[in-house]
C-alpha positions as a Markdown table, in Angstrom:
| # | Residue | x | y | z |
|---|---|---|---|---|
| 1 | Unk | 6.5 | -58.6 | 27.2 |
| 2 | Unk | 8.0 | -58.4 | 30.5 |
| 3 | Unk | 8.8 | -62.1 | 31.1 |
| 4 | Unk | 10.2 | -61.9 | 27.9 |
| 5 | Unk | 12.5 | -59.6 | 28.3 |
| 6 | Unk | 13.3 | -61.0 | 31.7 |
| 7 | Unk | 14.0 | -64.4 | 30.3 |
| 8 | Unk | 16.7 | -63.1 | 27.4 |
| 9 | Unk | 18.5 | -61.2 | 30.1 |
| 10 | Unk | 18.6 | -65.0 | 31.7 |
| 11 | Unk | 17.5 | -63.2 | 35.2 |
| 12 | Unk | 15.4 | -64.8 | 38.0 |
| 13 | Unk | 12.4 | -62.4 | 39.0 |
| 14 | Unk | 14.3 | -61.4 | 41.9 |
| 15 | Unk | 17.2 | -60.0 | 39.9 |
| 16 | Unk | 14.8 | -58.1 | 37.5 |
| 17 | Unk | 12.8 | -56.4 | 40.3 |
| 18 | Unk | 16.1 | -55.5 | 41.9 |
| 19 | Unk | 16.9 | -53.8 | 38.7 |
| 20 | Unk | 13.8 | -52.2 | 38.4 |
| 21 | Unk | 13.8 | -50.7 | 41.8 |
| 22 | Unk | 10.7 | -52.8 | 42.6 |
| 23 | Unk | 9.5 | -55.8 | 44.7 |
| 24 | Unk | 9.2 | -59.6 | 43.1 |
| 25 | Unk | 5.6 | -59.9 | 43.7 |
| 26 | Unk | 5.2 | -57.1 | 42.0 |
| 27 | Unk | 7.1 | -58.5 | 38.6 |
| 28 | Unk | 5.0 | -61.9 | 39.4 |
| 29 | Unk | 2.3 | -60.0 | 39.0 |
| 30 | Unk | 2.6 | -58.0 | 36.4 |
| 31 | Unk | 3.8 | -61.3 | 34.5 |
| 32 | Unk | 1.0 | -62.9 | 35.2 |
| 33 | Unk | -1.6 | -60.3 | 34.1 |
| 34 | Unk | -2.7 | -58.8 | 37.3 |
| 35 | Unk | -4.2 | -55.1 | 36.5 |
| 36 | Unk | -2.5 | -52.6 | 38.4 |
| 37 | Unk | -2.8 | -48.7 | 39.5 |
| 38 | Unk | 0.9 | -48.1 | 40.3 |
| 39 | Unk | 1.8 | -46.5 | 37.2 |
| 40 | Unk | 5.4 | -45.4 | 38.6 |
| 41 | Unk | 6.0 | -48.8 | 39.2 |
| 42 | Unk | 5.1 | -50.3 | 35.5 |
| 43 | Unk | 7.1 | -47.7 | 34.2 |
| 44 | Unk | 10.1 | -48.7 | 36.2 |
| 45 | Unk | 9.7 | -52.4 | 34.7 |
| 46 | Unk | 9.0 | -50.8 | 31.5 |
| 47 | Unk | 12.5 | -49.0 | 31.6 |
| 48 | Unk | 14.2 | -52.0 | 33.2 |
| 49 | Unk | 13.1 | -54.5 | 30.4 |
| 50 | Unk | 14.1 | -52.2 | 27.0 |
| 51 | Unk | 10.0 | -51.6 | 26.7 |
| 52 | Unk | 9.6 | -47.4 | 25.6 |
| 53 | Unk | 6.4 | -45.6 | 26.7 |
| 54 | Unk | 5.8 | -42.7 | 23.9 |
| 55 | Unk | 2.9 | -40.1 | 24.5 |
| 56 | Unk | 0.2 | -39.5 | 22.1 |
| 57 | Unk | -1.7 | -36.6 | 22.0 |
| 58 | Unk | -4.1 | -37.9 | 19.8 |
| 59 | Unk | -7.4 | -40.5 | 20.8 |
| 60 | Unk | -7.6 | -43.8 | 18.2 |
| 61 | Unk | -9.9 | -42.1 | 16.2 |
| 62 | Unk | -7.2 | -39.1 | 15.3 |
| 63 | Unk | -8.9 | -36.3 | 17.4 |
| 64 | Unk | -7.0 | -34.4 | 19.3 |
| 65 | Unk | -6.8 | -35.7 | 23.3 |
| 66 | Unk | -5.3 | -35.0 | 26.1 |
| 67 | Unk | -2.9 | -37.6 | 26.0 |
| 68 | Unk | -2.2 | -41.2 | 26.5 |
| 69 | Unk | 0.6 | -43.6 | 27.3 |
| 70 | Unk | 0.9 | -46.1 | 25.0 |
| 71 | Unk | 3.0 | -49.5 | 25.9 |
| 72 | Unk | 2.0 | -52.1 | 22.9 |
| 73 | Unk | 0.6 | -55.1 | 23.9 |
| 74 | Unk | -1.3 | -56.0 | 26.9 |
| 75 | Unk | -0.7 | -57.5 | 29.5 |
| 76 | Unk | 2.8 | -57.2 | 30.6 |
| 77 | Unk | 2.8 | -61.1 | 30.4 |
């Protein structure tokens, strides 16, 4: 989703992470699959590439949880 969104915008990995406020390896990565714990980060690139983050309070099963960010399809790639 990322690269995707990267590649309409016709910018080089280094343009896109200056966008998102982040570093290139950190884009590589995330392109490429590479799990990740910095959350503030993915939702950086998240914003930068058009992708929303909506929370659910609900698990899969429709019980009521304590919430959950939902992204669509992983990975980032």
């Amino acid at each position: 989703m990322v690269r995707h969104a990267r590649e309409e915008r016709r910018l080089t990995q280094q343009a896109f992470a200056d966008l998102a406020g982040v570093g290139r390896r950190f884009i590589s990565e995330l392109e490429n699959g590479k799990t990740t714990l910095e959350f503030d980060k993915v939702l950086k690139v998240a914003r930068a590439a058009g992708i929303s983050c909506s929370r659910e309070t609900a698990d899969a099963d429709g019980r009521n949880g304590a919430g959950s960010i939902r992204t669509g399809v992983m990975p980032w790639a």
